[in-house]
C-alpha positions as CSV (number, residue, x, y, z in Angstrom):
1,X,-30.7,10.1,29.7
2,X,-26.9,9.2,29.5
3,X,-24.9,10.2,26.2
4,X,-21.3,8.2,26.4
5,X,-19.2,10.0,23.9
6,X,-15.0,9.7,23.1
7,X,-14.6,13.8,21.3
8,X,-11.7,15.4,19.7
9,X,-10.9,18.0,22.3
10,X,-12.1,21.6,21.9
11,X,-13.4,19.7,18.2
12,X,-16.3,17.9,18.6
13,X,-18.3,18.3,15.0
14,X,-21.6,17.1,14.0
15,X,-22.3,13.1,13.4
16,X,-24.9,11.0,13.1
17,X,-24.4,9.2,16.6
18,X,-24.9,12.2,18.5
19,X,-27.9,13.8,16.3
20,X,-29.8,10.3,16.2
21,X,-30.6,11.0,20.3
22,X,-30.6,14.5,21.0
23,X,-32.4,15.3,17.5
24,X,-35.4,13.3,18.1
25,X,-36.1,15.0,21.7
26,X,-35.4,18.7,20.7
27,X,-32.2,19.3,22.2
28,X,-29.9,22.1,20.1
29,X,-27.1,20.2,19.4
30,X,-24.8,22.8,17.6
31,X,-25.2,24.1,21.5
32,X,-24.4,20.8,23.2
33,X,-21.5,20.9,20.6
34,X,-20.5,24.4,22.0
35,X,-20.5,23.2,25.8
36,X,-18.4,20.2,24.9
37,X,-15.6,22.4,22.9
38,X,-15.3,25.1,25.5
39,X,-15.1,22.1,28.4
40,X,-12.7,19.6,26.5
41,X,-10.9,22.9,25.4
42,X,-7.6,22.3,27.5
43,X,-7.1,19.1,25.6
44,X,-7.0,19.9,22.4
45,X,-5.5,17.5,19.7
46,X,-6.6,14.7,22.4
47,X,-9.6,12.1,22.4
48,X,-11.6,12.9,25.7
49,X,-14.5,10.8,27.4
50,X,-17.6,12.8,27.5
51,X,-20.8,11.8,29.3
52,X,-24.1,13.9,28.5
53,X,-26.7,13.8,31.2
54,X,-29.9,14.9,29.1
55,X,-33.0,16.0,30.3
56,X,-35.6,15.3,27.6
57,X,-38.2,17.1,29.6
58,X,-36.7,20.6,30.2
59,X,-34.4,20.0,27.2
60,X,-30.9,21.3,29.9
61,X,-28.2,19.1,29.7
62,X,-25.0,18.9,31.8
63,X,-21.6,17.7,30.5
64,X,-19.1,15.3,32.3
65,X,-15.5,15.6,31.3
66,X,-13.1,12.7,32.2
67,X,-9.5,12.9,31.9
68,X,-8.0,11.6,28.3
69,X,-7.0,7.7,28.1
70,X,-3.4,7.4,28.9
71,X,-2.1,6.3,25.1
72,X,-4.3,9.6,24.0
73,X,-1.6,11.4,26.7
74,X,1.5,10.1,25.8
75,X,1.3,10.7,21.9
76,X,0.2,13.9,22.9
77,X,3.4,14.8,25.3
78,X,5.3,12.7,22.3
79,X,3.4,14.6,19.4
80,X,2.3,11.9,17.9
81,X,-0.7,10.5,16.3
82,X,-0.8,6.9,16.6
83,X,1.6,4.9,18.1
84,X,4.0,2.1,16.2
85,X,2.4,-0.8,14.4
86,X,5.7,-3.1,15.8
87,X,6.5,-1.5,19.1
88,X,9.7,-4.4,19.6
89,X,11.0,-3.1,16.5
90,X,10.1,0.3,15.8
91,X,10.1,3.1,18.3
92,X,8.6,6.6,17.9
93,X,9.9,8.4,20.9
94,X,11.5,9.3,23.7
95,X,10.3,10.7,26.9
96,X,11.8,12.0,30.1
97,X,10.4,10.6,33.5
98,X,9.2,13.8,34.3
99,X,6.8,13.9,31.4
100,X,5.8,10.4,32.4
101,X,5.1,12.0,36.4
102,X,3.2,14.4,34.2
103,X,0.9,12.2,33.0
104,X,0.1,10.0,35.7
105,X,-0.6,12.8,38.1
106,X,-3.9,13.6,35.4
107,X,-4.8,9.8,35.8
108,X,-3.9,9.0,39.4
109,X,-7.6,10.1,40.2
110,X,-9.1,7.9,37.9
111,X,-6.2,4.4,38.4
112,X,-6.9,1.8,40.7
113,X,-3.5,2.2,42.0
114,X,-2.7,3.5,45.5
115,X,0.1,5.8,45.1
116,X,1.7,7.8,42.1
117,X,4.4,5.5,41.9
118,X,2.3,3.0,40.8
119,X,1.0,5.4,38.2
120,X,4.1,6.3,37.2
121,X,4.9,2.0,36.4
122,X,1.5,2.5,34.7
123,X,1.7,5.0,32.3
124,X,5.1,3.5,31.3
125,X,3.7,0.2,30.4
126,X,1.6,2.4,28.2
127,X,4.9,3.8,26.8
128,X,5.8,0.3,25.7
129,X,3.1,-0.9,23.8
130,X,3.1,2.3,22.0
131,X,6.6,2.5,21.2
132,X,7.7,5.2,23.5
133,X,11.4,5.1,24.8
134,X,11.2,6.5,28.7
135,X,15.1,8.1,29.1
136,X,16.3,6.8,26.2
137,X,15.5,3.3,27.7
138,X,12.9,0.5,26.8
139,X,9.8,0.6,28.9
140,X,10.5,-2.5,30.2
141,X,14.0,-1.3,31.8
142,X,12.7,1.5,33.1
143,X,9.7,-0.3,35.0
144,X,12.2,-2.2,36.8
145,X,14.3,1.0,37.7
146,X,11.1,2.2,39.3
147,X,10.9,-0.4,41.3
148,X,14.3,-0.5,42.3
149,X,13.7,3.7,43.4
150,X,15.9,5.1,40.8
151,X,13.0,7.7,40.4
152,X,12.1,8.3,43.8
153,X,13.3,11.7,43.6
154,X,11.3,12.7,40.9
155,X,8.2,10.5,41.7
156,X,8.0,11.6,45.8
157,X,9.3,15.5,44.4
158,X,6.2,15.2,41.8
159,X,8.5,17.0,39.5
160,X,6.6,17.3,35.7
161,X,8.9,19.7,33.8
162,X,12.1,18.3,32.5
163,X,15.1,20.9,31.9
164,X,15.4,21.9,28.0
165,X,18.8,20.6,28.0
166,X,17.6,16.8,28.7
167,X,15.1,17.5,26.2
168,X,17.2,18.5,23.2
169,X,19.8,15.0,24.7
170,X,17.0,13.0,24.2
171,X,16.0,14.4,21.2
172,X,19.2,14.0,19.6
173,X,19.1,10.2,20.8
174,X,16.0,9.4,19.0
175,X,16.7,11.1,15.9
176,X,19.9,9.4,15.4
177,X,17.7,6.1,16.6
178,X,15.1,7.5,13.8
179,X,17.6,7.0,11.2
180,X,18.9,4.1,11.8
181,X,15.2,2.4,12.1
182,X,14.4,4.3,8.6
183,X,17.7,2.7,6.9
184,X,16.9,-0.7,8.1
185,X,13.1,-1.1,7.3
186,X,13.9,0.7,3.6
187,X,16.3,-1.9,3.4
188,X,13.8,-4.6,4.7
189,X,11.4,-3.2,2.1
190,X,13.8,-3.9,-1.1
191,X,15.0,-6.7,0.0
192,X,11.1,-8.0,0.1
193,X,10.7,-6.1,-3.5
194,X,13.6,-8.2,-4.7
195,X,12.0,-11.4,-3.5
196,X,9.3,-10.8,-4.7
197,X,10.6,-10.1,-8.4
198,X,12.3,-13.1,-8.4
199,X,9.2,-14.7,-7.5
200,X,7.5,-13.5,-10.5
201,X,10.6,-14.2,-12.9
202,X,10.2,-17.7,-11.8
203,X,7.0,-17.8,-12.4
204,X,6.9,-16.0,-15.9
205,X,10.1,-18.5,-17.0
206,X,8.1,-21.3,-15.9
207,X,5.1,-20.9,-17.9
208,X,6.0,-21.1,-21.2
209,X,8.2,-24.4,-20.5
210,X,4.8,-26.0,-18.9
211,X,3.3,-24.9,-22.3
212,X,6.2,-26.4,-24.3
213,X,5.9,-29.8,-22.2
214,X,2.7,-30.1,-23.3
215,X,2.6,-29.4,-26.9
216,X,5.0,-32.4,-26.8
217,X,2.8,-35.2,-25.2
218,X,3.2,-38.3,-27.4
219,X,0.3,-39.1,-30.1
220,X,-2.2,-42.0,-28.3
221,X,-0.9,-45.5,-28.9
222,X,-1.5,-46.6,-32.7
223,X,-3.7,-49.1,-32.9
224,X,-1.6,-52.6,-33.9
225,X,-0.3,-53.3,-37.1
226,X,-1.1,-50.0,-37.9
227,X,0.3,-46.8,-38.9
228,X,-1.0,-43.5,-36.9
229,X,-2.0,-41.5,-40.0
230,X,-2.6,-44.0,-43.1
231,X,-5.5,-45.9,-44.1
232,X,-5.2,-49.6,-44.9
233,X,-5.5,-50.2,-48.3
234,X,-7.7,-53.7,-48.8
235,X,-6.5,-56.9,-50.1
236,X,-6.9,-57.3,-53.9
237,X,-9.3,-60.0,-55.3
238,X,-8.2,-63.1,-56.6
């Protein structure tokens, strides 16, 4: 039997999917828990794809690790723990294309992609959707410098560690970036408040006038030759 699981690395706990099929054919799970965490161990803070093969028989199990999705990598390299909700608008870092080389050498293996150049253009795309700026670029930009070999060196080199100073220049980059995206959506945010408000002042205003407008509907028509309110006295006798 096949177990398909997606684990916290080194941090798989207890849950009901995993105890309603190994519980019911005597395997120890707080064992197959143990196995997982000492094999996903390297990738910890990272969701990894685990595959179980269970022997219901003799009760031995053996575990598959595969290599983290790519998103799961990048917020890790980034330190990050989801990506941006509006990746055209906000961004959340900012990577060097040697941590980018980084990551696609783990997922070359497992890309259908025939070189690491193309993992490299993969892993960036990646980037993109979660808001990760590559050189202080756009993903986008940078997946056309790619092509055009600007990273040949680095890519054909399979250099993976980028020098502290470049670091720290593209840490500065993004936290100036940070601020400026932090200014702008707080001022987005009033400016919606203030809507809003007035939206709701309009509203409150409004309803006591619709009241008012209908307290002074005209009486119904008085019936002719009449007047609304008074009884007709009747003719005297002759």
């Amino acid at each position: 039997m096949q177990i398909k699981l997606l684990v916290e690395g080194g941090e798989m706990k207890p849950g009901p999917a995993i105890s309603q099929k190994l519980g019911p054919i005597g395997i120890n799970i707080g064992k197959v828990i143990q196995e997982v965490n000492k094999a996903t161990g390297e990738f910890k803070g990272v969701k990894v794809p685990v595959e179980l093969d269970v022997d219901a028989k003799s009760k031995n199990f053996k575990i598959k690790v595969f290599s983290p999705p790519v998103s799961e990598l990048v917020k890790k390299e980034v330190g990050l723990e989801k990506g941006t909700g509006d990746h055209k608008k906000v961004k959340v870092g900012n990577l060097a294309i040697e941590q980018i080389i980084k990551i696609a050498k783990i997922k070359h293996p497992n890309m259908l992609t025939n070189n690491l150049k193309s993992a490299v253009k993969s892993v960036v795309g990646n980037c993109v959707s979660l808001g990760v700026l590559i050189e202080s670029k756009n993903g986008k930009d940078v997946e056309k410098e790619i092509v055009e070999g600007v990273y040949d060196k680095e890519i054909n080199g399979e250099v993976t560690e980028a020098s502290e100073e470049k670091k720290r220049v593209l840490k500065e980059y993004f936290d100036k970036l940070k601020t400026k995206q932090d200014e702008l959506i707080k001022k987005e945010e009033e400016a919606k408040k203030e809507e809003e408000a007035k939206k709701q002042a309009e509203a409150t205003a409004a309803a006591p006038a619709a009241g008012a407008a209908k307290d002074e509907k005209v009486p119904a028509t008085a019936v002719a030759g009449k007047t609304p309110g008074k009884t007709e006295k009747p003719a005297a006798k002759k």
